[in-house]
C-alpha positions in Angstrom: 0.0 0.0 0.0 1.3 3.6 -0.9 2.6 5.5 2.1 1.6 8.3 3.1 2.7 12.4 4.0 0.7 14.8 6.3 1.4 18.1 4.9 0.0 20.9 6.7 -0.9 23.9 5.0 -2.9 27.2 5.2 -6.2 27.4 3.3 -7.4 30.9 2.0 -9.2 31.2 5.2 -5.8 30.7 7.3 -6.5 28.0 8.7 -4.8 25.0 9.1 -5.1 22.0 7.1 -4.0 18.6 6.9 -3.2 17.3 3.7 -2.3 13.6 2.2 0.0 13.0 -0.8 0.4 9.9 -1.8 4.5 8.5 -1.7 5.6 5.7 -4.1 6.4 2.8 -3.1 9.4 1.4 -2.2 9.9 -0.4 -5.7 9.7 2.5 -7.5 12.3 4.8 -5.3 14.3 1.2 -6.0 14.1 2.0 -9.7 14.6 5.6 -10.0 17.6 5.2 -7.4 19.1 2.4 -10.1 18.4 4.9 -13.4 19.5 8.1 -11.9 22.6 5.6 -10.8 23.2 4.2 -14.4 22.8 7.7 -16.0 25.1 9.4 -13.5 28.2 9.3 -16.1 26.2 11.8 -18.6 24.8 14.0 -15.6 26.8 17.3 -17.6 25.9 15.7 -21.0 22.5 15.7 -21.2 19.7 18.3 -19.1 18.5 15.5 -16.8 17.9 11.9 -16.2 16.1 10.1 -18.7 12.3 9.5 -17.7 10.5 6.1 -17.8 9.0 7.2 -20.8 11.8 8.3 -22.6 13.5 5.2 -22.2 10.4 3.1 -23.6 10.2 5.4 -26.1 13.8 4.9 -27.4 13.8 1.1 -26.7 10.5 1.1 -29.2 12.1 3.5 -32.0 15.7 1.6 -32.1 13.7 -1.7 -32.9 14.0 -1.3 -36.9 17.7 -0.1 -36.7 18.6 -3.1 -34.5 17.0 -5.6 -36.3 18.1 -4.5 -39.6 21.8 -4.8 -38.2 20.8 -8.6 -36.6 20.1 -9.5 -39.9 23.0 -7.9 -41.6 25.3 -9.6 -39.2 24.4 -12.6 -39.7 22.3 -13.2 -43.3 25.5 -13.9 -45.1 26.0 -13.0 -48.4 22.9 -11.4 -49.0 20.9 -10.5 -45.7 17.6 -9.0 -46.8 16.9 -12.3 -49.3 14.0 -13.3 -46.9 13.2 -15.8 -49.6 16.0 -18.1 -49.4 16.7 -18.3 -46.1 14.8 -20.6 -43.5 14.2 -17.5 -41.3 13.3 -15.9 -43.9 9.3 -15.4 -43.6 9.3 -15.1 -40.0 12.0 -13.0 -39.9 10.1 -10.5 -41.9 7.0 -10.9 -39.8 9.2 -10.2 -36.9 10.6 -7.1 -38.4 7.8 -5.4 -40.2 5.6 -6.0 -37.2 7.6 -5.1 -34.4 9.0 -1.8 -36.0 5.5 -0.6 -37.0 4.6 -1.0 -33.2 7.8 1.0 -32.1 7.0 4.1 -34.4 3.0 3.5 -34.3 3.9 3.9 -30.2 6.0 6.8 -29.9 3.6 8.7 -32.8 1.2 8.4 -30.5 3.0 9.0 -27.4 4.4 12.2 -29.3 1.0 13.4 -30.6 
């Protein structure tokens, strides 16, 4: 269960007021303890730490570019002949599907 804060502030009237805010829980100070940990290196490089969102966001997008190199790798002589290769149909399921879900995600996420 979320933990709690009693805040006490002044309402308009002046007078006292107790006020709850919700804390997360101790799972999610875990994690954003561990980012801002990992990202410390570029704290100077970049404005701040990298929200949750951001990072799902550039998982999704780097999809395509990371697949296409996968296959580049290792297709062997030619890497994009889906047709000769074993893989090859579900490769190009794989591909096409996942990397219209990454930029179908973050277009929506963006707009």
């Amino acid at each position: 269960s979320p933990q709690h804060i009693h805040r006490t502030t002044m309402s308009s009237s002046g007078e006292a007021a107790l006020k709850h805010q919700s804390q997360p829980a101790a799972w999610v100070l875990f994690a954003r303890s561990t980012v801002q940990y990992l990202f410390a290196p570029t704290r100077g490089l970049l404005p701040q730490c990298f929200t949750a969102r951001q990072c799902i966001n550039l998982h999704k997008i780097l999809v395509l570019p990371i697949y296409i190199i996968i296959l580049y790798a290792h297709g062997g002589d030619d890497p994009f002949d889906f047709a000769s290769k074993s893989y090859g149909p579900a490769a190009l399921a794989l591909l096409v599907c996942h990397s219209l879900y990454g930029i179908m995600w973050v277009y929506k996420d963006v707009h």
